[in-house]
mmCIF file of the C-alpha atoms, coordinates in Angstrom:
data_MODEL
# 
_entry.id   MODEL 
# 
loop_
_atom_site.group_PDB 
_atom_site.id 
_atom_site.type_symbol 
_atom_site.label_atom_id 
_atom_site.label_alt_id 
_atom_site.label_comp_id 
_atom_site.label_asym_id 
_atom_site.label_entity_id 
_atom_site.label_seq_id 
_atom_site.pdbx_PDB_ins_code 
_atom_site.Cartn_x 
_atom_site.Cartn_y 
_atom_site.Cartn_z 
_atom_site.occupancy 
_atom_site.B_iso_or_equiv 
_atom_site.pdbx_formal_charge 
_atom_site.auth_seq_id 
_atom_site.auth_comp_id 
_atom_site.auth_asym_id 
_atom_site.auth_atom_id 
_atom_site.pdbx_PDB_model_num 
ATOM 1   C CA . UNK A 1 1   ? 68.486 88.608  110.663 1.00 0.00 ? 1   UNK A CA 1 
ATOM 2   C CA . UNK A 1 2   ? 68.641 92.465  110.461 1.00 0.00 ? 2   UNK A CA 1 
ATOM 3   C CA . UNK A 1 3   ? 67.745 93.704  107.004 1.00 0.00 ? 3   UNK A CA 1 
ATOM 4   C CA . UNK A 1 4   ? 71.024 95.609  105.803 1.00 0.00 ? 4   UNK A CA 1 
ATOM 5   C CA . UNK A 1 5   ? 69.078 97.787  102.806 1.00 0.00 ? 5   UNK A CA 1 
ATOM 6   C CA . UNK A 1 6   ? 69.669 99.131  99.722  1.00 0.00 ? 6   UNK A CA 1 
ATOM 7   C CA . UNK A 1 7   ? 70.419 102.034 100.837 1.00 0.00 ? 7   UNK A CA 1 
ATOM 8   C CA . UNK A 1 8   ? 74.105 100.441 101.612 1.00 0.00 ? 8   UNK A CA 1 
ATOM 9   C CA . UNK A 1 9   ? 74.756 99.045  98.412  1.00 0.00 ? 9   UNK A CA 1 
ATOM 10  C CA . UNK A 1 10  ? 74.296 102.684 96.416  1.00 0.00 ? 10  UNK A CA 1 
ATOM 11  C CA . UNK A 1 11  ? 76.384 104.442 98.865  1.00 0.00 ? 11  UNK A CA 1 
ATOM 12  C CA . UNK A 1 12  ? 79.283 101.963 98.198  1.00 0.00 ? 12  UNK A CA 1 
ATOM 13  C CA . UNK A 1 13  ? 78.456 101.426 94.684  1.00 0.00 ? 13  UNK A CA 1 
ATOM 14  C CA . UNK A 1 14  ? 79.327 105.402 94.023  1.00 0.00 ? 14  UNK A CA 1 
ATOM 15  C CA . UNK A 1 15  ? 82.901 105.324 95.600  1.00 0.00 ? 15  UNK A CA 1 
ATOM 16  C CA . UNK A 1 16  ? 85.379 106.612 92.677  1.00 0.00 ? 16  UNK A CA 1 
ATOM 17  C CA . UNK A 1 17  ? 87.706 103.427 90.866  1.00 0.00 ? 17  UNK A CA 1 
ATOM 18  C CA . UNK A 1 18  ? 91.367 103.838 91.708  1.00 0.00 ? 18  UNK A CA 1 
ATOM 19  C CA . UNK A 1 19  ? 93.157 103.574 87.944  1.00 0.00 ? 19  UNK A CA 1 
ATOM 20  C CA . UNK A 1 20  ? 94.090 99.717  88.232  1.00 0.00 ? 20  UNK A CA 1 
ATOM 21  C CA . UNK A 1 21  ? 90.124 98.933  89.009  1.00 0.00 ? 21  UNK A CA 1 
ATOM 22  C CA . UNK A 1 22  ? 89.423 101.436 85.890  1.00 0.00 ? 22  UNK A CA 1 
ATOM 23  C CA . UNK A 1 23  ? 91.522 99.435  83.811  1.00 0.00 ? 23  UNK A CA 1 
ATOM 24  C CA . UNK A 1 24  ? 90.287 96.372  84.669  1.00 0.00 ? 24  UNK A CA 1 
ATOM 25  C CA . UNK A 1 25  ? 86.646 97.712  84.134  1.00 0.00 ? 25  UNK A CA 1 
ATOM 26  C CA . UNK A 1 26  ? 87.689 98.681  80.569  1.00 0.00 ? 26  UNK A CA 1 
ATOM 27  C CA . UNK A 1 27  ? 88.884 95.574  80.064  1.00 0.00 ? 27  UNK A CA 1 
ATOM 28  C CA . UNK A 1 28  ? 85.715 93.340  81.057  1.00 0.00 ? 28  UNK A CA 1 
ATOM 29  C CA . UNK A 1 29  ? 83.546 95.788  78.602  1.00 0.00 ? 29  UNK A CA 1 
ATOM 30  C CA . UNK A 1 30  ? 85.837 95.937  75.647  1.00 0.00 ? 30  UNK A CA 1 
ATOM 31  C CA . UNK A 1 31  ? 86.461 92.070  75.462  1.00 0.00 ? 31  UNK A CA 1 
ATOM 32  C CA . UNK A 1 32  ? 83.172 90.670  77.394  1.00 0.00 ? 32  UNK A CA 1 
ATOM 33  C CA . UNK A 1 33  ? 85.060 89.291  79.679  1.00 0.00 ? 33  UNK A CA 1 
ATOM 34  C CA . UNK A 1 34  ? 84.813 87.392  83.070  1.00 0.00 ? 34  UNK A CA 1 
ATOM 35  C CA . UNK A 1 35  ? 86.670 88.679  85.916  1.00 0.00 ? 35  UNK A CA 1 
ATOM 36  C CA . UNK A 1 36  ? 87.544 87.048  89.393  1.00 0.00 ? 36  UNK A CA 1 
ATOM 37  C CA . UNK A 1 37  ? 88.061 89.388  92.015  1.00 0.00 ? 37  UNK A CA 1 
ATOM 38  C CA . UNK A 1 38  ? 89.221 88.587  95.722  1.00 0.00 ? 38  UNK A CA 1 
ATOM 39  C CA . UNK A 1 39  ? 89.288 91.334  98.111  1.00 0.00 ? 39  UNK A CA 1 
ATOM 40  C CA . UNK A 1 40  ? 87.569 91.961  101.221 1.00 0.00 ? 40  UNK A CA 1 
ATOM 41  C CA . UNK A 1 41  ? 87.130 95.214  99.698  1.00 0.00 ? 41  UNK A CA 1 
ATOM 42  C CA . UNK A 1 42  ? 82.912 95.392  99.842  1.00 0.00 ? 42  UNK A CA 1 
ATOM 43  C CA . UNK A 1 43  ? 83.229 98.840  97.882  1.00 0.00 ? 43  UNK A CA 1 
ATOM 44  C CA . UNK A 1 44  ? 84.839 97.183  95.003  1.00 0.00 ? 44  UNK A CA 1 
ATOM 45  C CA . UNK A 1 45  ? 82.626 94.750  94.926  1.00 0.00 ? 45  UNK A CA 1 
ATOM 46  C CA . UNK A 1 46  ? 79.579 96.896  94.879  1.00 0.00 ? 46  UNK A CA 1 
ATOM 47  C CA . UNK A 1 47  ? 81.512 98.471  91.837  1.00 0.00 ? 47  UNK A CA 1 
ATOM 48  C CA . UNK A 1 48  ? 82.930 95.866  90.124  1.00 0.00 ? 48  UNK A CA 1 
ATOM 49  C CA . UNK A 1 49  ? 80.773 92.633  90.320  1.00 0.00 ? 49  UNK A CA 1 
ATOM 50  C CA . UNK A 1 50  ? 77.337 91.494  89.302  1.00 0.00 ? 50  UNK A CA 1 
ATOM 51  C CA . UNK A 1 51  ? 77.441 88.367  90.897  1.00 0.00 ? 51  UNK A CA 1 
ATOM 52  C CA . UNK A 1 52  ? 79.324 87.322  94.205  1.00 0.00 ? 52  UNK A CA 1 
ATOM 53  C CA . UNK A 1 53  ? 80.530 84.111  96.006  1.00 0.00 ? 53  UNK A CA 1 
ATOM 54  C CA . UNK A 1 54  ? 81.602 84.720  99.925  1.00 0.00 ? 54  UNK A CA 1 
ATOM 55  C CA . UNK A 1 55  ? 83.812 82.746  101.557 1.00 0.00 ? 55  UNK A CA 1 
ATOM 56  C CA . UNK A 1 56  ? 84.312 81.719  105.236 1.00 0.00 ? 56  UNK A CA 1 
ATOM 57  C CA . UNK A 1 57  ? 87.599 79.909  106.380 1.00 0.00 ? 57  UNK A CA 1 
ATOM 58  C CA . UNK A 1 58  ? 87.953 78.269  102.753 1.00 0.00 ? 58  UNK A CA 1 
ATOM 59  C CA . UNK A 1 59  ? 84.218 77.691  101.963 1.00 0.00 ? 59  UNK A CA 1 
ATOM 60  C CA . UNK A 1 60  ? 81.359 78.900  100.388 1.00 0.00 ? 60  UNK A CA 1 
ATOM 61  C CA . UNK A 1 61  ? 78.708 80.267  102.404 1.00 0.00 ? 61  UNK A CA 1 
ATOM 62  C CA . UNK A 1 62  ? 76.750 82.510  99.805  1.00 0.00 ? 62  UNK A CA 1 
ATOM 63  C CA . UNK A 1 63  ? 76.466 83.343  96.501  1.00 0.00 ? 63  UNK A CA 1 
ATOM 64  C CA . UNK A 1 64  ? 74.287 85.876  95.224  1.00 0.00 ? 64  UNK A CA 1 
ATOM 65  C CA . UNK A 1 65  ? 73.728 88.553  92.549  1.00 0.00 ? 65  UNK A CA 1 
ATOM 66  C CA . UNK A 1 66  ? 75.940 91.341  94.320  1.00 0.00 ? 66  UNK A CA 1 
ATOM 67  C CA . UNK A 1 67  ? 72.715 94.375  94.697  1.00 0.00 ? 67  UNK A CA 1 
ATOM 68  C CA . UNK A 1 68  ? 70.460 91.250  96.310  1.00 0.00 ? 68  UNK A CA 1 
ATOM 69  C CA . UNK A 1 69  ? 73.477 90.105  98.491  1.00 0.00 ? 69  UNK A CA 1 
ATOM 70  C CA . UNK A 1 70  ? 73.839 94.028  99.805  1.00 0.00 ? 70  UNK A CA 1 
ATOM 71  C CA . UNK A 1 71  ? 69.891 94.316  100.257 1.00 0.00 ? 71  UNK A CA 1 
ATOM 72  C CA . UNK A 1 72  ? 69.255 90.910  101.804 1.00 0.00 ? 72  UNK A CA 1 
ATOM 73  C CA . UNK A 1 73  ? 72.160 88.918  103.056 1.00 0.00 ? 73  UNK A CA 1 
ATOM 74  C CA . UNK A 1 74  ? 71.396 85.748  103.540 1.00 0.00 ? 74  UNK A CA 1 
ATOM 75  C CA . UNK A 1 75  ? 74.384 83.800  105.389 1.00 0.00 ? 75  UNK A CA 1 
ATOM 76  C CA . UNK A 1 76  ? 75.235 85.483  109.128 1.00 0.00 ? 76  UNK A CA 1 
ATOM 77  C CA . UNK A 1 77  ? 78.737 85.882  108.108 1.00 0.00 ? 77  UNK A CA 1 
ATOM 78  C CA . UNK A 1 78  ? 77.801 87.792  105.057 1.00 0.00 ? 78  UNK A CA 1 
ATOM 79  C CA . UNK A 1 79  ? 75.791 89.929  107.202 1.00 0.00 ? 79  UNK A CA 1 
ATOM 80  C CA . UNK A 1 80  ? 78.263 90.747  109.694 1.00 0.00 ? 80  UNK A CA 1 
ATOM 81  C CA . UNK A 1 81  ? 80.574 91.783  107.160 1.00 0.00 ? 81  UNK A CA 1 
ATOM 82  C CA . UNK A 1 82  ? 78.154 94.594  106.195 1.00 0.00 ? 82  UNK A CA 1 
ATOM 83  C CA . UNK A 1 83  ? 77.414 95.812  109.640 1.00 0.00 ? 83  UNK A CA 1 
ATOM 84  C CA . UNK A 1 84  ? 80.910 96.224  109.837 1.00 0.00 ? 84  UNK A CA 1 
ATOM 85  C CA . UNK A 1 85  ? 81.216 98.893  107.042 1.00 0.00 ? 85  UNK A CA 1 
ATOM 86  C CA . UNK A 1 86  ? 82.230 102.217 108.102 1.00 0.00 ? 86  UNK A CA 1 
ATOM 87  C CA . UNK A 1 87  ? 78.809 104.618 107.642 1.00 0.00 ? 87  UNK A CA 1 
ATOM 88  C CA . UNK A 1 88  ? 78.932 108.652 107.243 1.00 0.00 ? 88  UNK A CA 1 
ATOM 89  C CA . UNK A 1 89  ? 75.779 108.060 109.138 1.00 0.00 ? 89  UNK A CA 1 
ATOM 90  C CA . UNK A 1 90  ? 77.159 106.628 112.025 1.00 0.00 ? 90  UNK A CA 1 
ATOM 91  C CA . UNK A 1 91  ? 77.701 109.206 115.017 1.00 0.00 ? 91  UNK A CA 1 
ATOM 92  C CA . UNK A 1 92  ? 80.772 110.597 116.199 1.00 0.00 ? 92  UNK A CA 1 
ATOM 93  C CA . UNK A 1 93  ? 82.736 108.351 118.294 1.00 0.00 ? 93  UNK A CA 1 
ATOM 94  C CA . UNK A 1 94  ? 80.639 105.516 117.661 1.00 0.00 ? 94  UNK A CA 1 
ATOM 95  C CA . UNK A 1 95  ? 81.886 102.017 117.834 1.00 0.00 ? 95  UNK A CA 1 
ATOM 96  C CA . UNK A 1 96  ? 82.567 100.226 114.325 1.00 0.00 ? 96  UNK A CA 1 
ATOM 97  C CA . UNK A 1 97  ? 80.266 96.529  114.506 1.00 0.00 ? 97  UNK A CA 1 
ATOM 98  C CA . UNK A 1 98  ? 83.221 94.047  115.101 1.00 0.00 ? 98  UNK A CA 1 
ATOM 99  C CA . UNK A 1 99  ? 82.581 90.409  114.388 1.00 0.00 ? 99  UNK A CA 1 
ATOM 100 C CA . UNK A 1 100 ? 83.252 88.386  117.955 1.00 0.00 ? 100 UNK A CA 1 
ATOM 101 C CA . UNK A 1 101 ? 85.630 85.988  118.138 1.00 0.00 ? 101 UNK A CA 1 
ATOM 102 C CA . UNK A 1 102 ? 88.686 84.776  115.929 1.00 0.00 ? 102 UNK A CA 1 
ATOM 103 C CA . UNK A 1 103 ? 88.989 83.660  112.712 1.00 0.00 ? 103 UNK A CA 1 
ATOM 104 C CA . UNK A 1 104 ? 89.257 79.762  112.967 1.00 0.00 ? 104 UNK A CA 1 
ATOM 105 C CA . UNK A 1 105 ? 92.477 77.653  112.572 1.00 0.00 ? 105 UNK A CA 1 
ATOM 106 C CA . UNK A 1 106 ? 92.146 75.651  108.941 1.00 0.00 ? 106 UNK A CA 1 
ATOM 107 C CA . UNK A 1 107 ? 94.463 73.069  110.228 1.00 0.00 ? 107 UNK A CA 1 
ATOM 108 C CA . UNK A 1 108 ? 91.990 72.149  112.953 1.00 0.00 ? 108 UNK A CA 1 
ATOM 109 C CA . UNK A 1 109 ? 88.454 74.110  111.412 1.00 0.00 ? 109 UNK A CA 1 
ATOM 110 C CA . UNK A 1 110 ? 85.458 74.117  113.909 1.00 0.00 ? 110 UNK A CA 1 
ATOM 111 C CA . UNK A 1 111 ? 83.207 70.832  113.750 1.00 0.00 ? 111 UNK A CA 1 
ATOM 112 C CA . UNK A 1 112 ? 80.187 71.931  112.068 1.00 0.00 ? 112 UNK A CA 1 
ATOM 113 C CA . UNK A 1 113 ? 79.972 75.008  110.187 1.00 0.00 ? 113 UNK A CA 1 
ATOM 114 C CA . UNK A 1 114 ? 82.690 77.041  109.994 1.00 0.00 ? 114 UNK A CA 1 
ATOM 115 C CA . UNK A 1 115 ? 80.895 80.005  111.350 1.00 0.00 ? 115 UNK A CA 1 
ATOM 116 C CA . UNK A 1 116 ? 79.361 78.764  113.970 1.00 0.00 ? 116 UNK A CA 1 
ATOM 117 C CA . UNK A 1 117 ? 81.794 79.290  117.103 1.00 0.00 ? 117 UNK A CA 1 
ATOM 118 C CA . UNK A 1 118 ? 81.451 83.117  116.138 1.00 0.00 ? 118 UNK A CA 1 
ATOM 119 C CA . UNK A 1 119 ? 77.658 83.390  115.193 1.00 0.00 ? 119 UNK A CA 1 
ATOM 120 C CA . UNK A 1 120 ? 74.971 85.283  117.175 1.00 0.00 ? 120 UNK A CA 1 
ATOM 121 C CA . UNK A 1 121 ? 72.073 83.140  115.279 1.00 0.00 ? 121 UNK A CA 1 
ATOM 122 C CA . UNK A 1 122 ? 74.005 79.514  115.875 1.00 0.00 ? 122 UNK A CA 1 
ATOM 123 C CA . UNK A 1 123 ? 72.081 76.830  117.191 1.00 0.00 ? 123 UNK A CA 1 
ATOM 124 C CA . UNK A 1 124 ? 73.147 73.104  118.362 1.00 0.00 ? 124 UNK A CA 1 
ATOM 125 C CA . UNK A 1 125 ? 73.209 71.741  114.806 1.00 0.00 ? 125 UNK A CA 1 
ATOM 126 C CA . UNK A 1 126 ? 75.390 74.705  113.521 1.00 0.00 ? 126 UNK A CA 1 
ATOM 127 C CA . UNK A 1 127 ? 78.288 72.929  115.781 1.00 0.00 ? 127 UNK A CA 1 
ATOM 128 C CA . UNK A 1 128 ? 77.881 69.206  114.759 1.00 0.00 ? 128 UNK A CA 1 
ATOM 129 C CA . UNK A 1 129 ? 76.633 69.130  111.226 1.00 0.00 ? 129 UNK A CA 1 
ATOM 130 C CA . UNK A 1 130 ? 78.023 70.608  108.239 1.00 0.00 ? 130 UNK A CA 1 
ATOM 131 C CA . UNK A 1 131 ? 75.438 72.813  106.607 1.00 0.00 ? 131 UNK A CA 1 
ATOM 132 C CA . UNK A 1 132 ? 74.769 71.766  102.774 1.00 0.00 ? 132 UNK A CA 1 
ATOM 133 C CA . UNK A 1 133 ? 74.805 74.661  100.017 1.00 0.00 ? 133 UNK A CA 1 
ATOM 134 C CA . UNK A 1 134 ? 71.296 74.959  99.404  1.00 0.00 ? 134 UNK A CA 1 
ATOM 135 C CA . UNK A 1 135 ? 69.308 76.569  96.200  1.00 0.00 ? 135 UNK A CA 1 
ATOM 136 C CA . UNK A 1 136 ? 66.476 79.051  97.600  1.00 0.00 ? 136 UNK A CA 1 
ATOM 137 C CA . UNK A 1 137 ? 63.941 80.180  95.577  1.00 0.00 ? 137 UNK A CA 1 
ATOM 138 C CA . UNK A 1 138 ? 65.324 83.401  93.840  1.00 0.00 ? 138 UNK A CA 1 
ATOM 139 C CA . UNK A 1 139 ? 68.416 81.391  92.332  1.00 0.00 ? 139 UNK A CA 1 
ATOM 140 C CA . UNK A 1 140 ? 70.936 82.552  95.025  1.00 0.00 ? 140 UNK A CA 1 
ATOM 141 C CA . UNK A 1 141 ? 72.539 79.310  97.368  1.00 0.00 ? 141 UNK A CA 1 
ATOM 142 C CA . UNK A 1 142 ? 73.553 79.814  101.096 1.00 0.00 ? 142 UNK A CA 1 
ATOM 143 C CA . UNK A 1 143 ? 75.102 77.496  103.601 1.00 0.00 ? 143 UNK A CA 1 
ATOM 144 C CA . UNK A 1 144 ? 73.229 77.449  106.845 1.00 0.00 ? 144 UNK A CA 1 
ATOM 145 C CA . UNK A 1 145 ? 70.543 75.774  108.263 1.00 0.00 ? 145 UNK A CA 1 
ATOM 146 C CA . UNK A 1 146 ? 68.970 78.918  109.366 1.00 0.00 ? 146 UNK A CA 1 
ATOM 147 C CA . UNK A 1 147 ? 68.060 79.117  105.386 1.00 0.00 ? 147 UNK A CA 1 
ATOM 148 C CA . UNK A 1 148 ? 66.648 75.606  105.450 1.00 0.00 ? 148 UNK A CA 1 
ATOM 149 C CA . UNK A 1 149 ? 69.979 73.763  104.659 1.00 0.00 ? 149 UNK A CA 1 
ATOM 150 C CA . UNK A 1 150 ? 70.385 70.176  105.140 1.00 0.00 ? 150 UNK A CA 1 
ATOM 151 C CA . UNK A 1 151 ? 73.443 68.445  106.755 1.00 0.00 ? 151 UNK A CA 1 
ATOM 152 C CA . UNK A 1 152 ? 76.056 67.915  104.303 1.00 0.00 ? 152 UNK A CA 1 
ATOM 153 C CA . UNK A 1 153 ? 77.475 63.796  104.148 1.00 0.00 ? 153 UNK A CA 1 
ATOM 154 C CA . UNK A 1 154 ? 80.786 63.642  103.583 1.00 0.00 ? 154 UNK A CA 1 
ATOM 155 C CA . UNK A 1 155 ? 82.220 60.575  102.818 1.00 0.00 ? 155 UNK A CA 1 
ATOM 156 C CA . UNK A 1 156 ? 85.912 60.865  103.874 1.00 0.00 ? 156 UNK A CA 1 
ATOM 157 C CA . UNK A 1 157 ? 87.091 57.225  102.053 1.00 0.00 ? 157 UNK A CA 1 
ATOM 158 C CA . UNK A 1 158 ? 85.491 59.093  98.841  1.00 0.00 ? 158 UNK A CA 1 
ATOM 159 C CA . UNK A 1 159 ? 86.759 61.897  99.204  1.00 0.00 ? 159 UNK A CA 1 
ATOM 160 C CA . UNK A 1 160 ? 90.643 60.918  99.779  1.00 0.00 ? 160 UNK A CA 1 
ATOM 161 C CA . UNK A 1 161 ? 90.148 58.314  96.841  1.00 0.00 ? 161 UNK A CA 1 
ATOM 162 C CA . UNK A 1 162 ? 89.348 60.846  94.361  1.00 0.00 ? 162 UNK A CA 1 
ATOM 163 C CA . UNK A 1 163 ? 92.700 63.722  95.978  1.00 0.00 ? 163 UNK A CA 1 
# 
């Protein structure tokens, strides 16, 4: 996987709070208080969060303490979602990194992981087993077996007991 760099993370980290995000920030210093964010936003997260939890078609594919998850992504969907931040870098009239395919339908989700039908890394296993949220050695947890994730079991007469 392409190393993203912390370069990224500063840049977004320095964009000014709009008043609401101010207030909130006031807020979680003056009362120590947790604060659960869900944007798409990755500018308000550089801002706002110290640790983050990413999502994919309703599940968890990373967390991570949010200046490691800028510096070293470790899931491919949390990757492509930095790629695909604008860059004052970037040339003129350069093409903005777009992540293939379509967002899955969570009545019918992809066998497999979730990501796999639009991954560039994906390999047979991605489409047939469901990738287990795995501990790696600096405390942060990924789903995919690119990371050394083991197939999840899911036992389905379990699991609709205990809904």
């Amino acid at each position: 996987m392409r190393r993203v760099g912390s370069r990224l993370f500063y840049r977004i980290s320095r964009l000014k709070l709009t008043p609401p995000l101010e207030l909130i920030s006031d807020l979680k210093k003056q009362f120590n208080m947790s604060v659960l964010l869900i944007t798409h936003n990755l500018g308000i997260v550089a801002e706002m969060t110290s640790r983050v939890f990413v999502m994919y078609a309703g599940q968890l594919v990373e967390e991570s303490p949010c200046k490691e998850l800028f510096e070293k992504p470790l899931h491919p969907y949390t990757e492509a979602l930095l790629k695909s931040i604008p860059s004052l870098e970037s040339k003129k009239g350069s093409k903005l990194y777009t992540i293939p395919g379509t967002v899955p339908n969570l009545l019918d989700p992809p066998s497999g992981c979730r990501f796999h039908p639009r991954c560039e890394f994906a390999k047979k296993i991605c489409s047939e087993k469901v990738p287990s949220l795995t501990l790696q050695d600096n405390g942060r947890k990924v789903r995919c077996f690119l990371r050394g994730s083991e197939p999840e079991e899911v036992n389905t007469i379990e699991f609709a007991k205990s809904c």
